[in-house]
C-alpha positions as CSV (number, residue, x, y, z in Angstrom):
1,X,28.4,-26.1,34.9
2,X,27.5,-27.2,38.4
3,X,29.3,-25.8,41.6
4,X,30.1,-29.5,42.3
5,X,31.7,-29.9,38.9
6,X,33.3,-26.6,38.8
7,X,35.5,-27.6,42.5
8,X,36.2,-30.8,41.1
9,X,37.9,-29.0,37.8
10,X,39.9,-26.9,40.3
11,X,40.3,-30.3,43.2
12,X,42.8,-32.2,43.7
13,X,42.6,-35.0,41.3
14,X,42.8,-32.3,38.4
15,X,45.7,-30.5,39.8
16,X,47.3,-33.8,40.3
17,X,46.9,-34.6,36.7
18,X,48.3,-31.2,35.4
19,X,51.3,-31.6,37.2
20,X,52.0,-34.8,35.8
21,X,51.0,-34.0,32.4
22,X,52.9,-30.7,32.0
23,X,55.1,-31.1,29.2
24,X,57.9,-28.2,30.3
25,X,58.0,-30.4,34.3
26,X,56.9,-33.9,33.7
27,X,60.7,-34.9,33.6
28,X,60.9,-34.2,37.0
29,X,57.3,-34.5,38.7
30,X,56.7,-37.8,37.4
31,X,60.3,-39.0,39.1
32,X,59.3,-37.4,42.2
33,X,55.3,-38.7,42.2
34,X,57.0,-42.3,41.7
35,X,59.3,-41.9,44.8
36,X,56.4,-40.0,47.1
37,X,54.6,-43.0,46.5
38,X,57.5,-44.9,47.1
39,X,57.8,-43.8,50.1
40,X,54.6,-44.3,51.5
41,X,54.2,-48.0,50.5
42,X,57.6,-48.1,52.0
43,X,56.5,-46.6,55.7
44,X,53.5,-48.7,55.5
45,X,55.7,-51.9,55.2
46,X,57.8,-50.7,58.0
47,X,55.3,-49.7,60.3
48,X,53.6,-53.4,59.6
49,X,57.0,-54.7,61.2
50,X,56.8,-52.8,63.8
51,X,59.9,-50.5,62.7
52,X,60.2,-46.7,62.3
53,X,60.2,-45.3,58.9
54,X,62.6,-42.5,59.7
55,X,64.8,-44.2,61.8
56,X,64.8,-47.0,58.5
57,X,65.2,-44.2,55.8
58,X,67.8,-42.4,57.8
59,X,70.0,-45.5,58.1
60,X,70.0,-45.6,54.4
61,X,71.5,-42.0,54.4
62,X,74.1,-42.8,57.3
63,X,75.1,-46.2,54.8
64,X,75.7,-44.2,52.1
65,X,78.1,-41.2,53.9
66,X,75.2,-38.9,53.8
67,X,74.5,-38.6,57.4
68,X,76.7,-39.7,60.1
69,X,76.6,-43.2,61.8
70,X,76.6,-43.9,65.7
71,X,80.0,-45.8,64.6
72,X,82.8,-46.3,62.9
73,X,85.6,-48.9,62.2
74,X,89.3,-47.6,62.8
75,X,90.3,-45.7,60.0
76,X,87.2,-45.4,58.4
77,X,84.0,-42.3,58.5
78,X,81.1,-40.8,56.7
79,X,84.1,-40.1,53.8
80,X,85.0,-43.8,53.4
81,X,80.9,-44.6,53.4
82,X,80.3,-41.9,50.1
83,X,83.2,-43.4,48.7
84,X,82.0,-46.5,48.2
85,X,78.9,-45.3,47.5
86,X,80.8,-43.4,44.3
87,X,82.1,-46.5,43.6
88,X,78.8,-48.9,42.9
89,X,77.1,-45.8,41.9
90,X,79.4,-45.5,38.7
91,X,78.5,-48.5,36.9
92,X,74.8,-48.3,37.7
93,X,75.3,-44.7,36.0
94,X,77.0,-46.1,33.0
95,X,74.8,-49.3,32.9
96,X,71.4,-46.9,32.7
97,X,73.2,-44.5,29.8
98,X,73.5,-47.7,27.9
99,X,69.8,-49.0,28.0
100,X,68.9,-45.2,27.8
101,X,70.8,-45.0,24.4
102,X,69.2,-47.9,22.6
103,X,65.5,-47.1,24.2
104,X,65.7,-43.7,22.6
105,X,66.2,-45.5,18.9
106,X,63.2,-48.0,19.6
107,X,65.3,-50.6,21.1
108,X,65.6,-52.6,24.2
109,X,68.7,-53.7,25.1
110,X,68.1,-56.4,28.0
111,X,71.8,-57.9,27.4
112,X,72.9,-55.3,29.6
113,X,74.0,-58.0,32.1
114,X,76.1,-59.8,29.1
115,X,78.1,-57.4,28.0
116,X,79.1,-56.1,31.3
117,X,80.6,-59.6,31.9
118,X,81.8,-60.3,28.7
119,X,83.8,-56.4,28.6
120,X,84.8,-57.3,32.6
121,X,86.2,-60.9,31.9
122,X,88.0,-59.9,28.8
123,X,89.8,-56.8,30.6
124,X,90.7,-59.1,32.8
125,X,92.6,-61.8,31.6
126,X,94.2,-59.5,29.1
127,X,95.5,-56.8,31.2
128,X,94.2,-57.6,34.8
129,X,96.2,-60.3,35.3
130,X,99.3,-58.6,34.2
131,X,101.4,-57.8,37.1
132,X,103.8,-55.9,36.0
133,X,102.6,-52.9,33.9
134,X,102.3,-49.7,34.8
135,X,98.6,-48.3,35.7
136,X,99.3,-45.1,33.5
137,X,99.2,-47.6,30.3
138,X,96.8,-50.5,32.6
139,X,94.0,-48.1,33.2
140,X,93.2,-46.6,30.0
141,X,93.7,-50.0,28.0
142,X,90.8,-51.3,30.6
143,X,88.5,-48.5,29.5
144,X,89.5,-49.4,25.4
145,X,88.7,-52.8,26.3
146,X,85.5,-52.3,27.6
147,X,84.9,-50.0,25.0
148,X,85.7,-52.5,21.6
149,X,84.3,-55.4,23.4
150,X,80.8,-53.5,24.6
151,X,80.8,-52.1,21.2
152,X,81.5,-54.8,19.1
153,X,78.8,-57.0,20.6
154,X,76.0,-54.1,20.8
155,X,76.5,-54.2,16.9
156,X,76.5,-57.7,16.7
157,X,72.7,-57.6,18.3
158,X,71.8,-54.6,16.4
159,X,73.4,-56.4,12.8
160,X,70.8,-59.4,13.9
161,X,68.0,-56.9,13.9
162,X,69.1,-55.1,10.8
163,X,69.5,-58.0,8.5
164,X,67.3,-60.9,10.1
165,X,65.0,-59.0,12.2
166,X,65.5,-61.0,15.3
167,X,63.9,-59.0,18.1
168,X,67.2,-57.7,20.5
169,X,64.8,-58.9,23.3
170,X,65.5,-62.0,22.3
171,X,69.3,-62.3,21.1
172,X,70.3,-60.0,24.1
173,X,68.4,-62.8,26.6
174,X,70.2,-65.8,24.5
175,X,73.8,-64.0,24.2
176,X,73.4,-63.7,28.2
177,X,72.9,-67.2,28.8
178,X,75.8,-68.4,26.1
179,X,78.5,-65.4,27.7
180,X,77.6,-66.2,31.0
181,X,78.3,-70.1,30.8
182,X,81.4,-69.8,28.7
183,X,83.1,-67.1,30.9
184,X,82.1,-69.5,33.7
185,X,83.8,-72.3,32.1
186,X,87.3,-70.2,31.8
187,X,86.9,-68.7,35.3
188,X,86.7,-71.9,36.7
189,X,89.2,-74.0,34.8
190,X,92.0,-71.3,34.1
191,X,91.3,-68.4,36.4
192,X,89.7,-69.3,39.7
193,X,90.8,-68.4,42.9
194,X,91.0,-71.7,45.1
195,X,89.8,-70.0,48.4
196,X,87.0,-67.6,47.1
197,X,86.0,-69.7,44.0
198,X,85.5,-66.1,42.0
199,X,87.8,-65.3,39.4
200,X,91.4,-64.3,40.4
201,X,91.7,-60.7,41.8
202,X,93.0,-58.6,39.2
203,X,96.2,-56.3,39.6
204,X,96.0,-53.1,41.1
205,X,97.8,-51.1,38.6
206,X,94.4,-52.1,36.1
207,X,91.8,-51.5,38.8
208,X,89.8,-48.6,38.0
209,X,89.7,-47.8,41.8
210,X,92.3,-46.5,43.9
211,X,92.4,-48.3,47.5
212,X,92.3,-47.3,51.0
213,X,93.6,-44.0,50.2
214,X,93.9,-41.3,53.3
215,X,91.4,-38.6,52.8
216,X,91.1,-36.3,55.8
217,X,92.0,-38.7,58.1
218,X,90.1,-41.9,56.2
219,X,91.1,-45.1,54.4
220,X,88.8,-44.1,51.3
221,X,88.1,-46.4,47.9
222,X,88.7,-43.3,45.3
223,X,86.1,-44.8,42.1
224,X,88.0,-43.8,38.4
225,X,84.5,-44.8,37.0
226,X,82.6,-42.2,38.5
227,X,83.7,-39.1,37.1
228,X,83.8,-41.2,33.2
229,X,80.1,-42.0,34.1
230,X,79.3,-38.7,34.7
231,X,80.9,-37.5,31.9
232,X,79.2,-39.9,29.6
233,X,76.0,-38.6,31.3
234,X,76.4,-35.5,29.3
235,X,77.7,-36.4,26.2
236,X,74.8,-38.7,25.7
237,X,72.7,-35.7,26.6
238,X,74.7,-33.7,24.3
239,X,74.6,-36.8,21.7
240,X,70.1,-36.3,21.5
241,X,70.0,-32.9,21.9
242,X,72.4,-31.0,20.3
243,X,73.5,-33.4,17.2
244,X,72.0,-34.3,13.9
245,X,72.7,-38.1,14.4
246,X,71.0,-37.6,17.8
247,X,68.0,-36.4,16.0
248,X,67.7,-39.1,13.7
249,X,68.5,-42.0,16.6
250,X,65.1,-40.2,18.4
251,X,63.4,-39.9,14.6
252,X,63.9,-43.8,14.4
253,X,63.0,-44.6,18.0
254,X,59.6,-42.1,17.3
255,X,58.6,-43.5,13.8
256,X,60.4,-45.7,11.3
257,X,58.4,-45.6,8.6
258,X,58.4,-42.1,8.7
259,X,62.5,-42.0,9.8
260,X,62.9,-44.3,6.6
261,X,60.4,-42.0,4.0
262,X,62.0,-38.8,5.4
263,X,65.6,-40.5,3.8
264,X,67.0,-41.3,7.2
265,X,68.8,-44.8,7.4
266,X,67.2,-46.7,9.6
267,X,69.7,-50.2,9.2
268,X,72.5,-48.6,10.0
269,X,71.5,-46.4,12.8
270,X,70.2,-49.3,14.8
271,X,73.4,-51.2,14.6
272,X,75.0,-47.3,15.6
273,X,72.7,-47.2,18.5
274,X,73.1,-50.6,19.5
275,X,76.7,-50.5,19.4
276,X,76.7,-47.4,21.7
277,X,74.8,-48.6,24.2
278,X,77.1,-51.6,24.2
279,X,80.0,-49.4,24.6
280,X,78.2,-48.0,27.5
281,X,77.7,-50.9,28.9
282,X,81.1,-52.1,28.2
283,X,82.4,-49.5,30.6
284,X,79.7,-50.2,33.0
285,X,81.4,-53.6,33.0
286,X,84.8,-52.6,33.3
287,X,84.2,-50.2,36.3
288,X,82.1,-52.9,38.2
289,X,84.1,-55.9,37.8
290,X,87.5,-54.0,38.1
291,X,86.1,-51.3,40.4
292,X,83.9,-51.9,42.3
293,X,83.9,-55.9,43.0
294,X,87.3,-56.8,41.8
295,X,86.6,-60.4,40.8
296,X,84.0,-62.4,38.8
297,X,81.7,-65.0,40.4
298,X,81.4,-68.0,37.7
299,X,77.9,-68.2,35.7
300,X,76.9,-65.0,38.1
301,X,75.2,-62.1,35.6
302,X,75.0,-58.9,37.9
303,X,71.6,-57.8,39.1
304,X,72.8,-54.6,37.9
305,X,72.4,-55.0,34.2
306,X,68.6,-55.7,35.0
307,X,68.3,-52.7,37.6
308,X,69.8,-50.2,35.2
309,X,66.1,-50.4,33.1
310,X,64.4,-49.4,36.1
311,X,67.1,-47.0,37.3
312,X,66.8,-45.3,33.6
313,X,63.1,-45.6,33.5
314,X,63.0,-43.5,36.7
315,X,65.2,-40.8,35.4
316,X,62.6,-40.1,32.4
317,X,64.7,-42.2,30.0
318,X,67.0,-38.8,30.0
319,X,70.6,-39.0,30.8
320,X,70.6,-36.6,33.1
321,X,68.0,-37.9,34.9
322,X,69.8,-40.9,35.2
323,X,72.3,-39.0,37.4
324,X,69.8,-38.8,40.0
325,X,68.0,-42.1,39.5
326,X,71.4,-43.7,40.3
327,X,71.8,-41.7,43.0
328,X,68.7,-42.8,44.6
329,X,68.7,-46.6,43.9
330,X,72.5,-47.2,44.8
331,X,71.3,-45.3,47.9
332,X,69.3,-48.3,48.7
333,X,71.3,-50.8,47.3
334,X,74.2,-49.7,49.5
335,X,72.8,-48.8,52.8
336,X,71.0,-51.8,52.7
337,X,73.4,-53.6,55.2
338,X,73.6,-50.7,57.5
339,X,69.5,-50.5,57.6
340,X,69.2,-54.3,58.5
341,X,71.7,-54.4,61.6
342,X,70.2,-50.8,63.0
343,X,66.7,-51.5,62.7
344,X,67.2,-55.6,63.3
345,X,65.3,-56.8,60.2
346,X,66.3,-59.1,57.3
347,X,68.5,-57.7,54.5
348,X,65.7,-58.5,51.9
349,X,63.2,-55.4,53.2
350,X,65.6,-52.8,51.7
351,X,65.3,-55.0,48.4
352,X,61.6,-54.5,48.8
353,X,62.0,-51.6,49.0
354,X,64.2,-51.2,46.2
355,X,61.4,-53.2,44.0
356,X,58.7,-51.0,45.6
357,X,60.7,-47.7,44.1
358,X,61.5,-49.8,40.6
359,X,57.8,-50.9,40.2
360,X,56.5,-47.3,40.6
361,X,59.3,-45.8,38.0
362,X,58.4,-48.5,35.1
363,X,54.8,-47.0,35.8
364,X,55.8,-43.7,34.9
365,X,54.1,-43.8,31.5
366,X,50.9,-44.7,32.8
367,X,50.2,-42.3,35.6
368,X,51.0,-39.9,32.4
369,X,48.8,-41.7,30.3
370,X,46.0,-42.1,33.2
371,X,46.7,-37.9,34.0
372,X,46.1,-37.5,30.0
373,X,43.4,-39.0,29.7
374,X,41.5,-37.8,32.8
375,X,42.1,-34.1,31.5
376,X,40.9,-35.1,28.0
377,X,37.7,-36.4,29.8
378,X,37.7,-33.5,32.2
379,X,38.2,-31.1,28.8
380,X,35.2,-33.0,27.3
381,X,33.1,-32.5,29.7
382,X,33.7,-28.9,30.3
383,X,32.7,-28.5,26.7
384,X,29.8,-30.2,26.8
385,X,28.2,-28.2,30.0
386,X,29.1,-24.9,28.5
387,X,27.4,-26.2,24.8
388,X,24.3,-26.9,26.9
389,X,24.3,-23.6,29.2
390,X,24.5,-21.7,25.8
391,X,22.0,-23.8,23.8
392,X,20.0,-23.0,27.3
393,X,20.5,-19.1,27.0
394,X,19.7,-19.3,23.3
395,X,16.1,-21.2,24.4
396,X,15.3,-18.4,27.0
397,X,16.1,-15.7,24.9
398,X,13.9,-16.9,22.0
């Protein structure tokens, strides 16, 4: 092997490609590849307008309660900033579990969006508006509702794969369309609020965030959702790894032919998965539209149903991963606002951003695949020198 060939084997590009390809840390080095990268694109698009990258990714620290800010309103701090950061962070948690679940059985559940609304309108107008009970029963009849309504509609799409083998891509994208127009058509003509135009605000014994509560010294919005979706974080890890229906939800998503000859159901555990995922994103709903936003906006599906695939993809399609993930893209999501009025650009760069970070993460399979394949080739080669040096040695020797 040449010396040329031998420092290339030991360079860079090799050691790049075994640290993306290792089996016991590519959970967590392909994440962090995707957001190095991230960040660079990022810096470069800054420093094109003329902005400071660290002043810009700073700003989306001090948004978030992370770092302090050179300001704050009366009553509120850094506290009342990580708040709210809890509270948008919880349903992108949730919503993320729920496309998670289904992806791990082969599925891909892209009526995230829809069932979100459809578990958020229905809580609504069935406990929301009422006034006068009691959050100890309110509460945890919002989180059954979004439960039997996420559920029941998640089995719905996964019955129409079972038994007609229409493609959940499709029925999810349809379903969205159909909930989104009918829930617009009752917001508007029954429950519309005349000055906003968004649905009426619902009660705040049912709201799954307490308000403007004094922590420390600061008005604070306390997010319920955040410790369920956390919760639910582990379970579902718990759920894949430690369980024998887990196994045979990742024995489907793997290989159904083989799932199916080795005696495992396959019918029924894609309406199961489904159906979990929809209860996932159920509660996603639930905590979003009485958390974190408190009304609906008519024939409005939340970008959050579609940023959740992303946000799951970046966490390595694992549950816990997803913690982190949604850490980092509610980080930019949120301190959006606070990035544009200190650095004096348009709102839109931080969702350029955002896309810059969500474009890398849904490439995370092919930088492994590309890392593969340039070890196979690197492997190959290797083989193929030291075949030559010893047919070589075997020719002098003779």
């Amino acid at each position: 092997m040449s010396k040329e060939k031998k420092m290339n084997e030991k360079g860079f590009k090799a050691w790049l490609a075994r640290f993306l390809t290792n089996e016991k840390w590519s959970k967590l080095t392909v994440p962090v590849f995707c957001i190095v990268l991230m960040l660079i694109f990022s810096s470069i698009l800054l420093l094109i307008l003329g902005k400071n990258p660290f002043t810009a990714f700073y700003s989306f620290l001090a948004g978030n309660g992370f770092a302090p800010k050179a300001s704050y309103g009366a009553g509120s701090g850094m506290l009342s900033d990580f708040f709210q950061f809890l509270n948008i962070m919880a349903p992108m948690l949730l919503a993320a579990l729920a496309f998670i679940f289904a992806y791990r059985c082969g599925l891909f559940n892209i009526g995230i969006a829809g069932q979100m609304l459809l578990s958020g309108f229905v809580a609504s107008i069935t406990v929301g508006y009422m006034k006068n009970l009691s959050g100890v029963i309110a509460k945890p009849l919002v989180i059954l509702i979004g439960i039997l309504v996420g559920g029941a509609l998640g089995a719905f799409v996964g019955f129409l794969k079972y038994r007609f083998n229409i493609h959940e891509v499709v029925s999810t994208i349809m379903i969205n369309y159909i909930i989104s127009y009918l829930t617009g058509f009752y917001i508007n003509s029954k429950f519309v609020d005349p000055i906003s135009r968004a649905s009426k605000v619902v009660s705040a014994q049912s709201r799954l965030t307490y308000t403007k509560v004094l922590i420390g010294g600061f008005y604070c919005n306390v997010p319920l959702g955040i410790v369920l979706a956390i919760v639910m974080a582990f379970v579902v890890h718990f759920i894949f790894e430690k369980t024998v229906f887990g196994f045979e939800l990742r024995a489907v998503g793997s290989n159904r032919n083989a799932a199916r000859y080795s005696g495992i159901n396959v019918g029924r555990q894609i309406v199961f998965s489904m159906m979990l995922s929809g209860v996932l994103a159920g509660l996603a709903g639930v905590t979003y539209y009485l958390g974190f936003t408190n009304q609906i906006l008519p024939k409005t599906l939340a970008g959050m149903g579609y940023d959740a695939i992303a946000t799951a993809l970046l966490g390595n399609s694992n549950p816990l991963g997803a913690i982190l993930s949604s850490m980092l893209i509610t980080l930019f999501q949120n301190g959006s606002n606070y990035m544009s009025s200190v650095l004096g650009v348009a709102k839109e760069i931080a969702s350029v951003i955002t896309g810059i970070l969500l474009l890398f993460s849904a490439c995370g399979g092919y930088f492994r695949y590309v890392s593969a394949a340039s070890l196979d080739r690197l492997a190959d080669y290797k083989h193929t020198q030291e075949k030559q040096e010893k047919e070589a040695k075997g020719g002098a020797d003779k």
